[in-house]
C-alpha positions in Angstrom: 9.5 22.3 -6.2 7.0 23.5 -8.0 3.6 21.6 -8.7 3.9 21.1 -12.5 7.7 19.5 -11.9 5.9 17.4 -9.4 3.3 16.3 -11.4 5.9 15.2 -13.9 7.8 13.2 -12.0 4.6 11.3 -10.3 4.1 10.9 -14.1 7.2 9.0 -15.3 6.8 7.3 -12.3 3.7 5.6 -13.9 5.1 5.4 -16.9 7.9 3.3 -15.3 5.9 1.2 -13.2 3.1 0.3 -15.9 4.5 -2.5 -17.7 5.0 -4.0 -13.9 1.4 -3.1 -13.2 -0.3 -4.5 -16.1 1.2 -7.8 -15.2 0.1 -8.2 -11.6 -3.4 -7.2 -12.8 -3.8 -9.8 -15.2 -2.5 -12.3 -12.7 -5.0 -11.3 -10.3 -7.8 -10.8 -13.1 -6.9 -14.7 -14.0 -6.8 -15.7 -10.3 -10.2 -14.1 -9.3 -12.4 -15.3 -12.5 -14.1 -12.1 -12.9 -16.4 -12.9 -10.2 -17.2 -9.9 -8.0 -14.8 -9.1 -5.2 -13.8 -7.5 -2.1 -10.4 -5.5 -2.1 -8.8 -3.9 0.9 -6.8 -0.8 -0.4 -4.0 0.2 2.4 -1.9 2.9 1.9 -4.5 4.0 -0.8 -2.4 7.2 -1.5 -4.5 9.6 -4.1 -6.5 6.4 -5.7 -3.8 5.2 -8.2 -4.4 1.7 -7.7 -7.9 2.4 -6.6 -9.0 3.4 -10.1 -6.9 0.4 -11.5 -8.9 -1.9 -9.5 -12.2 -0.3 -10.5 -11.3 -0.4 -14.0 -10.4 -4.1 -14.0 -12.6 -6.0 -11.8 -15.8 -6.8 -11.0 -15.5 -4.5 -7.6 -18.5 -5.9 -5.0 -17.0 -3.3 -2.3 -13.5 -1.8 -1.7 -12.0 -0.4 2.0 -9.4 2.2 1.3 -7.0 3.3 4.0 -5.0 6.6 4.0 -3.3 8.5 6.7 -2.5 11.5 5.8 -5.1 13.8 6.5 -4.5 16.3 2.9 -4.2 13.0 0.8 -7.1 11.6 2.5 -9.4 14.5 1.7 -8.4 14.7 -1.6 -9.0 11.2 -2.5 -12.3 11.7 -0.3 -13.4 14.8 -3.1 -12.2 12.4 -6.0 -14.7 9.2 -4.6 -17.6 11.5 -4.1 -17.1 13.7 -7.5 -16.8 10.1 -9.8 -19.9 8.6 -7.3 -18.1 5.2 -6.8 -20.8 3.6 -4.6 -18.8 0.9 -3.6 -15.5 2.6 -2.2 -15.3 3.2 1.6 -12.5 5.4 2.7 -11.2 5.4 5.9 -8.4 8.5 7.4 -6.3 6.0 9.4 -3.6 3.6 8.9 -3.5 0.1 9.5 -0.6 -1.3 12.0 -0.2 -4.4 14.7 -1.7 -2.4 17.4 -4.2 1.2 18.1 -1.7 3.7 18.5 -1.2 7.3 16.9 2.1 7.2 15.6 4.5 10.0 13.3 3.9 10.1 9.9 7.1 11.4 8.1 5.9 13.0 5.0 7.4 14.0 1.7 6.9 16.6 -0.6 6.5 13.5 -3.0 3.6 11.7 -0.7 3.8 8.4 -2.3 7.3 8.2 -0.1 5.5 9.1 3.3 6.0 6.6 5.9 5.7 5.3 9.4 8.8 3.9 9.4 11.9 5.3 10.5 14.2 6.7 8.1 18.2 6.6 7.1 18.5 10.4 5.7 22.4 9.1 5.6 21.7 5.9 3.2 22.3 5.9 -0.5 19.2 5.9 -1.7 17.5 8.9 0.6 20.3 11.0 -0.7 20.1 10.0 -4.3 16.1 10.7 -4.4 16.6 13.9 -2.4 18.7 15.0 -5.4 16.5 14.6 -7.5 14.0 15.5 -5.6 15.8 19.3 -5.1 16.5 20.4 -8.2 13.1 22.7 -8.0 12.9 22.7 -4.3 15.0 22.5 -0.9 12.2 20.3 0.7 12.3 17.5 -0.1 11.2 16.2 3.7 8.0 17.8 4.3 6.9 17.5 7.9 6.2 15.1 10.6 2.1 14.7 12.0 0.3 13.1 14.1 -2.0 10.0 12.4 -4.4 7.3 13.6 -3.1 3.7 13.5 -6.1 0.8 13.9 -5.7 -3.2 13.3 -7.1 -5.1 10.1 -8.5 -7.6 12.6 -10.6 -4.7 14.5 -11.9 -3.2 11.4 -13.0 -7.2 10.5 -14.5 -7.6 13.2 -16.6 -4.3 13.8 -17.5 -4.3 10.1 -18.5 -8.3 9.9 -16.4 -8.9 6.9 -16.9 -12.5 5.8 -14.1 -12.4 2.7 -11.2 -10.4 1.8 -10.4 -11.2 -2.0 -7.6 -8.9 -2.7 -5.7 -7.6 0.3 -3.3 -4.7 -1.4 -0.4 -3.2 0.9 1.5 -0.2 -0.1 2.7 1.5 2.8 6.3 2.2 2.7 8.0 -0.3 5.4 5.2 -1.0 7.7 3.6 -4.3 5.4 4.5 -7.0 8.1 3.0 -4.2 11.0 0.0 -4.8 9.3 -0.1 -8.5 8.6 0.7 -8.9 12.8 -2.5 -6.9 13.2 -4.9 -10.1 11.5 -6.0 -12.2 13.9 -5.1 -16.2 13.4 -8.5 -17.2 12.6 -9.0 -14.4 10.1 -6.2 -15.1 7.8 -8.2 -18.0 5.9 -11.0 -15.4 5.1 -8.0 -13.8 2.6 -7.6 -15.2 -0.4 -4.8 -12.9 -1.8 -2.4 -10.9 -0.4 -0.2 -8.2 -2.7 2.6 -6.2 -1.5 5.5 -4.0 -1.9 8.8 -4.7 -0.3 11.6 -2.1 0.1 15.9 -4.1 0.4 17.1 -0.3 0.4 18.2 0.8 3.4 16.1 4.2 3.7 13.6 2.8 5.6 14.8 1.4 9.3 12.5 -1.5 10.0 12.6 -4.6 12.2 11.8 -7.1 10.6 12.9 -8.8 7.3 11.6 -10.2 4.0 12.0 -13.6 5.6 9.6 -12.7 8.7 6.3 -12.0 6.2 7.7 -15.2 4.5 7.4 -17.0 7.8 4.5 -15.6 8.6 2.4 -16.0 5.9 3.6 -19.5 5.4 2.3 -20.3 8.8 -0.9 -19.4 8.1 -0.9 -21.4 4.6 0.0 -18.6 2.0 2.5 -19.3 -0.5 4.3 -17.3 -3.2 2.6 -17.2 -6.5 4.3 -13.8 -8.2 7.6 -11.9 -7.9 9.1 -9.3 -9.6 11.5 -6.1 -9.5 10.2 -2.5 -10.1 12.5 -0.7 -12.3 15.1 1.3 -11.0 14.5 0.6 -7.2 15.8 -2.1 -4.4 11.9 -2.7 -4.2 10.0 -6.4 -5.2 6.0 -6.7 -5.5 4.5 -10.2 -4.2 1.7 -11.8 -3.9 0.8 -14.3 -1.9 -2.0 -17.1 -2.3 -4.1 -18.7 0.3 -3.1 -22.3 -0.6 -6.7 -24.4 -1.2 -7.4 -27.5 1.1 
């Protein structure tokens, strides 16, 4: 596929998805009162929501977490050549546990993921069509990528508040929510997410686990909805106040 047809389709992908994005950004504008915050970025990909964030909010400090080595660098080239001060990037994925796991990548990189994957299911097939008409690669390769705990990095870094907890990583959301510690969750006061129903992505776990999970630790359900033309929600989740 060539570059230009890439770049096209990442494109009316954010065509598509803008409508959903301007919404959740004025929920969270009206839910954080302009004050100045701290966002956690994972799965920060090439900065797309990055740049949202900085455009929208009163940013105190942001933590951005990609694993891919080639996306990581070039986000790393695009931090330092705007001078955002207040962006830390880190080249390592967040999970329940320090491992190094495979990271399946894709020639479209916004579809890379540590989960496992159905190349048989509906969907896989139906984007891989797409996908090929410039190119017979649409999987890229498998490598090698650093996996850490949110509860580590909280601890090592003495982070008092998380604001805006943002999780975009392609199946692996409630790997990352196991890796807070108990006593940690009430230091987050929002928690926004992607969800995949299609079957693509193998994972163990269901909608209904982060449900449970975050309903445990006092989070409830403040926004829903559908992104166009995929089996995938958006939520976010509210620390409920005592």
């Amino acid at each position: 596929m060539s570059n230009l047809y890439l770049k096209f389709l990442e494109l009316l992908i954010s065509i598509v998805d803008k409508s959903n994005k301007n919404l959740i950004i004025k929920f969270l504008k009206n839910k954080t009162l302009n004050k100045k915050i701290v966002v956690f970025d994972v799965g920060a990909h090439k900065g797309e929501t990055l740049e949202i964030f900085l455009k929208s909010f009163n940013i105190e400090q942001i933590f951005c977490f990609e694993p891919n080595r080639k996306i990581y660098e070039r986000l790393k080239n695009k931090i330092k050549m705007m001078n955002y001060k207040n962006v830390f990037l880190f080249n390592y994925g967040l999970g329940s546990k320090i491992e190094t796991r495979s990271l399946k990548t894709f020639l479209d990189t916004s579809s890379s993921t540590f989960s496992q994957i159905d190349s048989k299911s509906n969907y896989y097939l139906r984007k891989k069509k797409i996908f090929n008409l410039f190119s017979n690669k649409f999987f890229s390769e498998d490598i090698e990528a650093e996996v850490s705990t949110l509860s580590k990095f909280i601890e090592e870094n003495n982070i008092k508040k998380i604001d805006i907890l943002k999780i975009d990583t392609e199946g692996f959301e409630y790997k990352i929510l196991k890796g807070i510690a108990d006593n940690q969750f009430k230091d987050i006061e929002l928690i926004y997410f992607e969800h995949h129903y299609d079957l693509m992505l193998k994972k163990d776990y269901k909608f209904s686990d982060i449900n449970k999970l975050l309903t445990y630790h006092n989070f409830e359900m403040v926004f829903k909805i559908k992104m166009k033309f995929r089996k995938t929600f958006e939520y976010i989740y509210e620390l409920k106040k005592k």
